[in-house]
N, C-alpha and C positions, 0 to 999 in steps of 0.2 A: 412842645405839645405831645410829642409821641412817645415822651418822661410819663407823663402824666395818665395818658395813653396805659401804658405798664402798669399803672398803678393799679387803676383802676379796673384792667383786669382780674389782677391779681385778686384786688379787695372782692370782688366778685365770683370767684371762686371760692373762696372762705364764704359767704353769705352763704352761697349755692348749698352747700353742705349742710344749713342750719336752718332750711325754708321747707324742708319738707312736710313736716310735719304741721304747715297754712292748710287749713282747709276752704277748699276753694269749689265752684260747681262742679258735676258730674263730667266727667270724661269716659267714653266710650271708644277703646282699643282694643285690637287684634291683629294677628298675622296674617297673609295669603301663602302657602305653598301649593308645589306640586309633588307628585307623588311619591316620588323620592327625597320628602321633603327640604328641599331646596325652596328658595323665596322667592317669589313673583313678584316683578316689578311692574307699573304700568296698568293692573285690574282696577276696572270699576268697580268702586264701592259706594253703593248709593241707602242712604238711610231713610229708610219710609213709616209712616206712624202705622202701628193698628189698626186704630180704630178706623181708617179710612183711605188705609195704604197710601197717603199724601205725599209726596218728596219733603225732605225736612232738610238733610245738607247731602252734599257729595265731594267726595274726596279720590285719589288715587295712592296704589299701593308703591311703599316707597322703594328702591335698590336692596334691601334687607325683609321686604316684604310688609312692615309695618304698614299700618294705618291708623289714624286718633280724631274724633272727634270731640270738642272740645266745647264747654256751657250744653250740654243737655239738659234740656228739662225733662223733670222727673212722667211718669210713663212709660208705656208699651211699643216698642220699634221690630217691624224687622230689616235685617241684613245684607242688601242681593250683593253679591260681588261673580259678577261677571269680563270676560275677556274672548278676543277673537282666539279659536281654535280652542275653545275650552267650553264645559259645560256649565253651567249659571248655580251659582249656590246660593242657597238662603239660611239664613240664622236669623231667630228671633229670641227678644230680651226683653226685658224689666230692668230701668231703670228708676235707684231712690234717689232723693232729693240728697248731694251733697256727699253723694258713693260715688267711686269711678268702679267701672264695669270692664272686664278683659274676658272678651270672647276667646271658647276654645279655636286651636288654630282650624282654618277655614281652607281644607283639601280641592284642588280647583282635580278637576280629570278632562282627559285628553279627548275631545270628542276624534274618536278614531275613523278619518276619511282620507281616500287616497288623495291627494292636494292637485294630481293631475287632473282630476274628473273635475274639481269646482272651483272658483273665485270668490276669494272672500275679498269684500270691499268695506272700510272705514278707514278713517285717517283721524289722526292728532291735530290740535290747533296746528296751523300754520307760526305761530309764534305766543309763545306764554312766556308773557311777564310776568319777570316776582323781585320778591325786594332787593335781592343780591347779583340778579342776572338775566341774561334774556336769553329763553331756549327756541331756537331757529328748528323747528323741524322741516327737515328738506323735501321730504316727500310731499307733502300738503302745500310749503313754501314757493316753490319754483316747478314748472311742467316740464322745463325744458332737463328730464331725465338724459339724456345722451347729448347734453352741452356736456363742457368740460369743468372740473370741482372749480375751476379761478375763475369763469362767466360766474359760478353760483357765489363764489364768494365776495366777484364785484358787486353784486346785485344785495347784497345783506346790507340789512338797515345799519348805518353809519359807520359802514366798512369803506375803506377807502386802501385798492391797491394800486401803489406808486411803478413808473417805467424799471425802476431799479429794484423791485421787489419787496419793500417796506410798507410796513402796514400801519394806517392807523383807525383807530377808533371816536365817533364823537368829534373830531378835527385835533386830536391829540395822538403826537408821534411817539415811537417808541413802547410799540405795542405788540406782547409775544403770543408765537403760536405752540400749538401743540396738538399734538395729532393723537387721540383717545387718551389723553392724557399725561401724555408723555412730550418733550420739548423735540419740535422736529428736528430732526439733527443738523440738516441744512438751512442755512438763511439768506434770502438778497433773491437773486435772480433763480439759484437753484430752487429754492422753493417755489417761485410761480412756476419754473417749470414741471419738477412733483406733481403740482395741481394742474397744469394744461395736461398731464400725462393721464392724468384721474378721471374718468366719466364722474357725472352727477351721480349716475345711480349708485355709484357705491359709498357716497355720505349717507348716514343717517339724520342726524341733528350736527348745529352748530353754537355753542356756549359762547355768549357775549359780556364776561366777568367784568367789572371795571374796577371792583375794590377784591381779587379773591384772598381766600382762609389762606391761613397760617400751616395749611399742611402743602401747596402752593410754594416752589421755589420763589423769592422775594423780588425776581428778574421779571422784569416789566414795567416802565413808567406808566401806561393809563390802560393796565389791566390785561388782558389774556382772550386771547380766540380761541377755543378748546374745538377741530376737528374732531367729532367721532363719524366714525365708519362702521359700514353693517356688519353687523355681526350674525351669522343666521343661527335660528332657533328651530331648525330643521333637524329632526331625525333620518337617517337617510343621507342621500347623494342631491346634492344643488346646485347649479352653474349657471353662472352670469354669461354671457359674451357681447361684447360692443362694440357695434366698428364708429368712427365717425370720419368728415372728411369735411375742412372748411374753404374756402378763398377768400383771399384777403388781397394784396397788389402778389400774393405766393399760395400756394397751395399747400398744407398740413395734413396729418394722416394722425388718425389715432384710434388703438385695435387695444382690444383689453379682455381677458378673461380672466374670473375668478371663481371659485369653488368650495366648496365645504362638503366633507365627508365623514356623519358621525354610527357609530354603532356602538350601542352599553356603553363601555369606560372611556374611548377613545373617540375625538373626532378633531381630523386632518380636515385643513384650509390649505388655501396658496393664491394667488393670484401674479398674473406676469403683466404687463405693460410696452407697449411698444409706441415711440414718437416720434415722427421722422416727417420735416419742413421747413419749410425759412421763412425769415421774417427780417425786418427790415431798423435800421433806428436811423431817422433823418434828423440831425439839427442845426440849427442856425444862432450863431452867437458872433456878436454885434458890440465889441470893447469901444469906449470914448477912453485912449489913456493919457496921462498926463496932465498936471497942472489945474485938475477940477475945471473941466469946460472953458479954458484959458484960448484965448484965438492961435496958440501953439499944437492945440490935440492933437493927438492922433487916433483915426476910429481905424480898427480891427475888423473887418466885414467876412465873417467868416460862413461857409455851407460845410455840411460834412455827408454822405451817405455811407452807412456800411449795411451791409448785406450778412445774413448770416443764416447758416444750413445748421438743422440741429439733429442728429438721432441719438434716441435715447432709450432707453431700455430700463424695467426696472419691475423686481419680483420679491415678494415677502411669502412664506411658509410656516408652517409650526403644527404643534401637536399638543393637545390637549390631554392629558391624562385626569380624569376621574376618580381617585383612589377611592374615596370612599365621601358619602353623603355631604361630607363636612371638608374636606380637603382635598385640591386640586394643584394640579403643574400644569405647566405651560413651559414648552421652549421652540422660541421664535426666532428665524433668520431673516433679515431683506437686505437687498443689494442692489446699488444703483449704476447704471453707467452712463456716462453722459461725452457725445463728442460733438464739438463744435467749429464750425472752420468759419473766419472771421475777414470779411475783403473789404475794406475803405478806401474810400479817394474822401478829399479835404481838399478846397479849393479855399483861401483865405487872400484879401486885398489889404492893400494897409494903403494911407490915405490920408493928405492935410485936412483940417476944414476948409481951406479955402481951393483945395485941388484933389482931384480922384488918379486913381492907378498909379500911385507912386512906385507900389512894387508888389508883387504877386507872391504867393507861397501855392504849392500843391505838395499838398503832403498823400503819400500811398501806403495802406498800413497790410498787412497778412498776419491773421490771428490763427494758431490752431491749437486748443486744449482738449485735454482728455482729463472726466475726473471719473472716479471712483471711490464707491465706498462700500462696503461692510457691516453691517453690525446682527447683534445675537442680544439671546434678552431670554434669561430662564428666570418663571416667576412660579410661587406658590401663596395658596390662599388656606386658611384652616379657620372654618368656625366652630367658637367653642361650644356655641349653642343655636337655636335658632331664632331669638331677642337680637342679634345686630353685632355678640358679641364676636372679635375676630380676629386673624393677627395675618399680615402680607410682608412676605420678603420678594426682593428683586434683584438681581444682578445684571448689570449693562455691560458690553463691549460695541469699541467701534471702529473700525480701522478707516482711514480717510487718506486719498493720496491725488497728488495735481501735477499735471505735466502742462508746460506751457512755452509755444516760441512763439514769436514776434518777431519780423522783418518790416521794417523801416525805412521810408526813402523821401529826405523831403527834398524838392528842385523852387529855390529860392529864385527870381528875378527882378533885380533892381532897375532905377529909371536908366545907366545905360544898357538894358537889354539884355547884360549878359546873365547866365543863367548860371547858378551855383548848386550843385547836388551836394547832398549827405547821406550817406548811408548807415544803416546800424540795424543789429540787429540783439536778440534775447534767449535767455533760455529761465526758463523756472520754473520749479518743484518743491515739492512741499509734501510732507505728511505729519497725521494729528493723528493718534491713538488714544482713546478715553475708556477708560474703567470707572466703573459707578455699584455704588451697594444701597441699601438701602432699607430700612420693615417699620410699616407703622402696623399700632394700635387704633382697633376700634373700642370702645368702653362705654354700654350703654349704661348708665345705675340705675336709671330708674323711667317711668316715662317722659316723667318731666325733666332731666339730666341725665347727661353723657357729655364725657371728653375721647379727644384724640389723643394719640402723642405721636413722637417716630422721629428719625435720625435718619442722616443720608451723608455718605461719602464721594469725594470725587475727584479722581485723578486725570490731568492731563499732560500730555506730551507732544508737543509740536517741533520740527525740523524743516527749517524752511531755506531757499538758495537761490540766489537769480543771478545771472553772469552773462552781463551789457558788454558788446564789442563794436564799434565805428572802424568804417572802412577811409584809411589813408594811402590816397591810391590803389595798388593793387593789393595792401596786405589788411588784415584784420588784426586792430589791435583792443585789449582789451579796454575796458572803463570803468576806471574800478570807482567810481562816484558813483554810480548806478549801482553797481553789484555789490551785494550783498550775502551773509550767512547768518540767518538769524535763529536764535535757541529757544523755547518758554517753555517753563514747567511752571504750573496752576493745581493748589488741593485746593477745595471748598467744601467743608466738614458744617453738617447744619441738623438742629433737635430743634422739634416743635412741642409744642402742647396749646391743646385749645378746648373749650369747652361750650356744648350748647342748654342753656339751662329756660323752660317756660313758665310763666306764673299768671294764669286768668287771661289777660289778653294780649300781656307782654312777650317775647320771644330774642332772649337776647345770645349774641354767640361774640366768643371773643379767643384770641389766642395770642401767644409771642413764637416768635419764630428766631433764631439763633443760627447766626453764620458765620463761619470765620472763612478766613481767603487768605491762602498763600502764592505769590506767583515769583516768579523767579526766570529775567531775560539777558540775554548773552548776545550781543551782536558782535560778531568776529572782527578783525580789525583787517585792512589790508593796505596794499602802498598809499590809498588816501585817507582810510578809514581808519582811527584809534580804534584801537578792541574796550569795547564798553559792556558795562554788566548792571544791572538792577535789581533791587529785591522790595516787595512791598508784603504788607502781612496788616490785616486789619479786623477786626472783629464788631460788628453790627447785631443789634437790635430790631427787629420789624413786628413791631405790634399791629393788630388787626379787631375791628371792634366793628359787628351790623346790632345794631336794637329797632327793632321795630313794635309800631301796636296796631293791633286789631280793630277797628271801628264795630266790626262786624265781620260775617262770613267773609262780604266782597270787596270789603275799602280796607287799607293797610298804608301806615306811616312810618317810613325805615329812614333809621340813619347809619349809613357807615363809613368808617375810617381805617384807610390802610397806608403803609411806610412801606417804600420799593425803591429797589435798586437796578441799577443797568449796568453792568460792566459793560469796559469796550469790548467786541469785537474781534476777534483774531487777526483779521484783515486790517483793523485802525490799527492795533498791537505795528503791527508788522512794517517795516521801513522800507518797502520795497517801493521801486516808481514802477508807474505803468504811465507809454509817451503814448500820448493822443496828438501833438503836431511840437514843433521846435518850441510854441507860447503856450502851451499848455499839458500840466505833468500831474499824476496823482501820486501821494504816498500816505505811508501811513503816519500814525505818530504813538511814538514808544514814551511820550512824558504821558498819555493823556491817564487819568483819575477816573474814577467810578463815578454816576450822578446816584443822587439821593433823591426823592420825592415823598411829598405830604397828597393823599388826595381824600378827599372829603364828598359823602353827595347824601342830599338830601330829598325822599321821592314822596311820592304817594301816588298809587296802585290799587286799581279799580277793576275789580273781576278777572285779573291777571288776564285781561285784556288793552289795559290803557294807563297811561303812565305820565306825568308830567313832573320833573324831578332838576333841583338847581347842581351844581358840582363847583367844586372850587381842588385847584393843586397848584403847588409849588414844587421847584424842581432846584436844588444847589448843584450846579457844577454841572450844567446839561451839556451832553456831549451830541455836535452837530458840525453840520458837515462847512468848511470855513473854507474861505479862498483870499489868499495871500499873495500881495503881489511883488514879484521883484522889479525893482521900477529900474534896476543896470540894464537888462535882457528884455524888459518887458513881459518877462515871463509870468502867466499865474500859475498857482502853485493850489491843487483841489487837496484839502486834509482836514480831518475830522481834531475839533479843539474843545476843550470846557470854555461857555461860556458862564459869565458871573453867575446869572439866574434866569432863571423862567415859569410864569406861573401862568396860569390858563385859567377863567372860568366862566361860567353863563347856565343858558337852559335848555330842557332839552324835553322833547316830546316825543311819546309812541302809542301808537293804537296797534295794536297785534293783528285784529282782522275784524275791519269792518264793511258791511253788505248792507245794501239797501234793497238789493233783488236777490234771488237766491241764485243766479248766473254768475254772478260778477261779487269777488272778495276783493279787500285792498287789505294793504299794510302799508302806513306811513311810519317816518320817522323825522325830525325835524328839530331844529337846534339854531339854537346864538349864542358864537364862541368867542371869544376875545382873549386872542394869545398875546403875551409881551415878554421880549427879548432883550438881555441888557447884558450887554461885553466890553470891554475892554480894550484897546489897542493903539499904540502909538500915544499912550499919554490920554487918551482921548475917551472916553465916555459914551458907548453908541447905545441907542434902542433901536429893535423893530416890531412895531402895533398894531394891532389888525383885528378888526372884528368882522366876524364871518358865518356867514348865514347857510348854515346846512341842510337839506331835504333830500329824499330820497320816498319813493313810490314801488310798491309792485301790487301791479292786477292781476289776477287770476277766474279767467273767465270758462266755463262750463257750458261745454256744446254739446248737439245732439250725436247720439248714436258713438260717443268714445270719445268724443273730438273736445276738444280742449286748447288753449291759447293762453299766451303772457305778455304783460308787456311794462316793463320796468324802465326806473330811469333814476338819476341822481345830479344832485345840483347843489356844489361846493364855493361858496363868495371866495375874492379875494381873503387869503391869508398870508399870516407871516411865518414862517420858516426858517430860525435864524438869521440869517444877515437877508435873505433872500424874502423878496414880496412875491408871492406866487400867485399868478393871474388866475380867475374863477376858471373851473374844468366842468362838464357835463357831459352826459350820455347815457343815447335812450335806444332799449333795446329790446327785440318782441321773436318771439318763437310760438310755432303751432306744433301740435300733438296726435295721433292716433293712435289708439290702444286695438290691438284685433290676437286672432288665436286667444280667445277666451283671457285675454288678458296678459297672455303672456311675453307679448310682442309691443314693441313700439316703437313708432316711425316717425320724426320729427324732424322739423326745418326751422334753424332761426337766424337771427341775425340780428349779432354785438355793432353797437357804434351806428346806428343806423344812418345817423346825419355828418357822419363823419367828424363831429366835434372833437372828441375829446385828444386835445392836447396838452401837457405838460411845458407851463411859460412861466418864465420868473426873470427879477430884476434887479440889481442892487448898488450900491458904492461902495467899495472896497480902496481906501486908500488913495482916493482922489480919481478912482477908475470907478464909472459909469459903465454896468454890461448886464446884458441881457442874455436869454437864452429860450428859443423854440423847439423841443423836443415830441416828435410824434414815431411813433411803434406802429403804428397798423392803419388802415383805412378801416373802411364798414367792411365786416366779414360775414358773410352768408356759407350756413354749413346745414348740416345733412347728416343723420348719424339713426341708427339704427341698433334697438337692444332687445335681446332673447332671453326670458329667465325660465330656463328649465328645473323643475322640483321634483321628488320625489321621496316622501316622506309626510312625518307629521310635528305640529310645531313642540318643541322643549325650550326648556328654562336654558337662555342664555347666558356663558357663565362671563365675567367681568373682572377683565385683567387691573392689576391693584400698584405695578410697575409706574416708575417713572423716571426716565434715564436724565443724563445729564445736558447741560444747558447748551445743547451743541448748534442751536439755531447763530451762534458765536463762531461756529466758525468760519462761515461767509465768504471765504478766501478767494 
């Protein structure tokens, strides 16, 4: 399919080239800048007849400043294009039957007022749909401004974040982030913490991709969450400050300030971050092993709590240089640091069916890591003109380093009482240094056409080491089945080209995308370990194709198709164990393959407010998390494996914002998914199938005198999970608001989880073992948080970083 795919891109490029010269009805375009003509993105442009100043269409200006109206008929219009912090322009025209018209460019000016003295108030939809994506704007989206970015991101129409930090989209796993558009360099758990670290107030919008372009690294099974964050358009000096503070069965702390400082050429940011509290993970897992439910079983009845204190710290800066009208630099540093101290007790029973307390386990663990990270990021922009044309270069570094020990002690007692101790304990380290390059092409030809191109390079370097010792008697000796020294070197070298071309009502865009991947792993060998090496090298194709038509201004029919890959992981890479009790081990796995996927989705989109749209994907070689049992030990074994296949599909629905009173907005979102799973093991032939009914709500209700409320909630059916059926989860959650100091202040109260549902349950057979598992993170949290924006200046065209580093959400470790 995605042969064919190619093709037909292709053939459609050549066309594109040869259509110009169709004459088609009138089109009416122009540019918006400001005064140093730069492009304004975002200006209302509203088209009104003459004869009776009527509204006839409205549009807004794009990231390059453009704007196009499209079938006018022939007559007299004028132009308004107006914007907050700007004065209102007007252009009027004559338009002939079968001419397109291009307005001179359209100079927006600064209405010059101190920002201290006044409030200006309007907001963006809360959520615009469109044929390729869904843009979440957060300020209008959620009230709860001084929650934390991960409350707003659980709260996003068919976002779903997992106790381990994995995202998905729609009930489909395997979903990447990126923060302004760049891949965030952390993934799993470090990432939710990034976002607990994040106040709301400094997202700006949120990109919900499921099929994105070919200039789009091709890493993502069911599409991309694009984080962007404020960026301010302040002249002058601006600062945020945030404190918040929540309870949960622990209390959290989080303080945040950020800033921007621009004058003429030059304008300095920074922002720091501070997190510091504990939290807790309780679970319960409940083994039948042996003989498939034989009157021999044995059930595994296990509790576990651990407890865990976190402070975290974390700061990004940079500097914007201005060189001249058309061409601009950037260089950006941020740096994270994260310490974690980790206390478990494990109290586990084992047991006949026909008799309890045959023998006890208490297992006591002590976790402590430090990580750290690094990275710089120097970018430039240069337009050749002020039509869209452009060129962006970027260079990434990243440095990344993990310290980690581990003390271990499990006290065995069997039926005669006596009690058996083990001790052991860990060390491990790890660092991953990434260099990344990168410049695309923008190339508009014409109104009706324009392609992209651009190339990206990308180096990594990973050193990684654990070194396991058990205590025999009073000495420590080592363990060299546990310990390890493991190597990896990864290039991924990738050219796009893509092109968007319109014709009357049609709008079609399509690209290929070209990857190649070299990795290269070295596991060192030692008294029990062979010294082992692998090399893989593979080069893929990822075609990308949306078409859509126009009914009219407000109805639109898209279809689009995209080809995506996942590499493992750096953590699955990695062969290291981490013991969670004597029956239960994690590692990784160094054979696993790359998955492939097909996704497919068909919409129609109504006022880029309402959406009802079918999707179908396929997935070869899906990599999920698998559990193998060793039935000598009874041990299971938690590792990430290819299964045969997996394909997903169903329907899905969204209304962006709708009101029946002018008090009260909603946004739904709502879906029937049906995932199926098919693996292999032991000779034997498994599926797991499940269809699963998704919904998700937020209110946004409008009170007197400042005051404002939310109250959101989501509701996931049973689904399937690879080998694993995971029990239906929900959670409803509601926050109030006060806006005072003229707007510049606000004091809000809310609280996640309010019923205390939401838990993390799943079930499976594994090789003749029946096991379950109960995992909860938090109770209801009620928090308190308080945000100050001080300003000082007046608004400017904000410039837009063109960067996009390398796929570091991989490294996970």
């Amino acid at each position: 399919m995605y042969t064919l795919c190619c093709l037909f891109i292709l053939l459609n490029s050549c066309l594109c080239l040869n259509a110009f010269s169709l004459e088609t009805n009138a089109v009416l375009s122009g540019k918006v800048l400001i005064e140093n003509k730069s492009p304004l993105e975002g200006a209302q442009v509203i088209l009104l007849a003459q004869k009776d100043s009527s509204f006839v269409k409205g549009t807004a200006s794009d990231n390059n400043g453009n704007f196009v109206f499209r079938q006018i008929a022939p007559g007299g219009y004028f132009v308004k294009v107006s914007m907050l912090g700007y004065k209102k322009e007007f252009r009027n025209t004559v338009v002939e039957d079968g001419k397109s018209v291009v307005l001179s460019p359209v100079y927006m000016e600064v209405e010059a007022q101190n920002l201290n003295a006044i409030v200006v108030i309007g907001k963006r939809p809360p959520i615009e749909i469109m044929a390729d994506k869904t843009v979440v704007n957060i300020e209008s989206y959620s009230l709860s401004s001084g929650n934390s970015a991960l409350s707003v991101m659980q709260s996003l129409p068919g976002v779903i974040v997992g106790n381990d930090g994995s995202f998905s989209l729609n009930g489909k796993a395997g979903t990447k982030v990126l923060v302004d558009g760049k891949t965030y360099y952390l993934g799993g758990t470090e990432l939710v913490n990034y976002l607990k670290s994040t106040p709301a107030s400094a997202l700006d919008k949120v990109e919900l991709i499921t099929n994105p372009s070919a200039k789009y690294d091709a890493s993502g099974n069911s599409g991309v969450i694009n984080i962007r964050t404020k960026k301010s358009k302040m002249m002058g000096f601006n600062m945020t400050l945030n404190s918040s503070f929540e309870q949960g069965d622990y209390g959290r702390v989080n303080n945040n300030v950020s800033f921007n400082h621009r004058n003429g050429k030059i304008n300095v940011f920074g922002m720091y971050g501070y997190y510091t509290g504990h939290d807790f993970i309780d679970l319960k897992v409940i083994r039948k092993m042996n003989s498939s439910f034989s009157p021999s079983y044995t059930t595994f009845d296990q509790n576990s709590f651990r407890k865990r204190a976190d402070d975290n710290q974390y700061f990004n800066a940079g500097i914007q240089y201005y060189l001249s009208d058309m061409t601009t630099f950037e260089i950006s540093a941020n740096g994270y640091s994260a310490k974690r101290s980790e206390r478990g007790t494990i109290n586990s029973a084992f047991y006949k069916s026909v008799a309890k307390n045959d023998s006890t386990l208490n297992s006591f663990t002590n976790n402590n890591e430090h990580r750290n990270n690094f990275s710089s990021s120097l970018n430039m922009l240069h337009k050749f003109n002020n039509k869209g044309k452009e060129v962006s270069v970027s260079l990434d570094y990243l440095h990344y380093s993990l310290d980690e020990d581990q003390i271990h002690n499990d006290s065995f007692m069997g039926l005669n009482g006596v009690t058996t101790d083990e001790y052991s304990k860990g060390l491990k380290n790890g660092t991953i240094n990434m260099y990344s390059g990168r410049a695309d092409l923008t190339y508009p030809v014409s109104e009706k056409f324009s392609f992209e191109a651009g190339m990206k390079s990308e180096f990594v370097d990973i050193e990684n080491a654990s070194a396991y010792q058990n205590r025999v008697g009073v000495n420590w000796l080592p363990d060299y089945g546990l310990s390890y020294q493991f190597l990896y070197r990864e290039n991924i070298n990738a050219a796009y080209i893509s092109t968007k071309y319109s014709l009357n009502k049609f709008h079609l865009e399509g690209g290929i995308r070209l990857e190649n991947t070299n990795v290269k792993g070295h596991q060192l060998g030692n008294q029990q370990h062979n010294d082992s090496l692998f090399t893989k090298s593979y080069t893929n194709i990822f075609p990308t194709v949306m078409l859509s038509y126009s009914l009219n201004d407000m109805s639109t029919f898209s279809f689009t198709y995209g080809r995506r890959i996942n590499r493992p992981n750096y953590k699955d890479l990695n062969p290291f164990t981490y013991i969670f009790d004597a029956y239960t081990y994690e590692q990784g796995n160094t054979a696993l393959q790359p998955q492939f996927s097909d996704n497919f989705d068909l919409s129609y989109v109504l006022k880029n407010n309402y959406r009802i749209g079918l999707f179908y994907g396929t997935t070869q070689k899906a990599i999920v998390k698998s559990y193998i049992i060793d039935d000598s030990e009874n041990r299971v074994y938690v590792m990430p494996t290819n299964m045969s296949s997996y394909n997903s599909y169903g329907l899905k629905v969204g209304v962006g914002d709708l009101s029946f009173v002018n008090f009260l907005h909603s946004s739904i979102n709502a879906g029937l998914v049906r995932n199926n799973y098919n693996w292999d093991l032991d000779a034997y032939s498994n599926k797991n199938r499940k269809t699963t009914i998704i919904f998700s709500l937020n209110n946004r209700i409008s009170l007197p005198k400042d005051w404002a409320a939310e109250v959101t909630g989501f509701y996931n059916g049973k689904m399937a999970y690879g080998q694993i059926s995971v029990s239906p989860i929900w959670r409803l959650s509601a926050g109030i608001q006060k806006k005072f100091l003229k707007g510049n202040a606000t004091l809000g109260i809310y609280s996640n989880d309010i019923f205390n549902s939401y838990r993390e349950k799943g079930s499976g057979i594994f090789n003749g073992t029946w096991a379950s598992t109960n995992e909860r993170n938090d109770r209801c949290v009620i928090g308190i948080s308080l945000t100050y924006r001080f300003k000082k200046g007046s608004i400017s065209k904000e410039y837009k970083k063109k960067g996009e580093s390398f796929d570091t959400k991989r490294i996970n470790l």
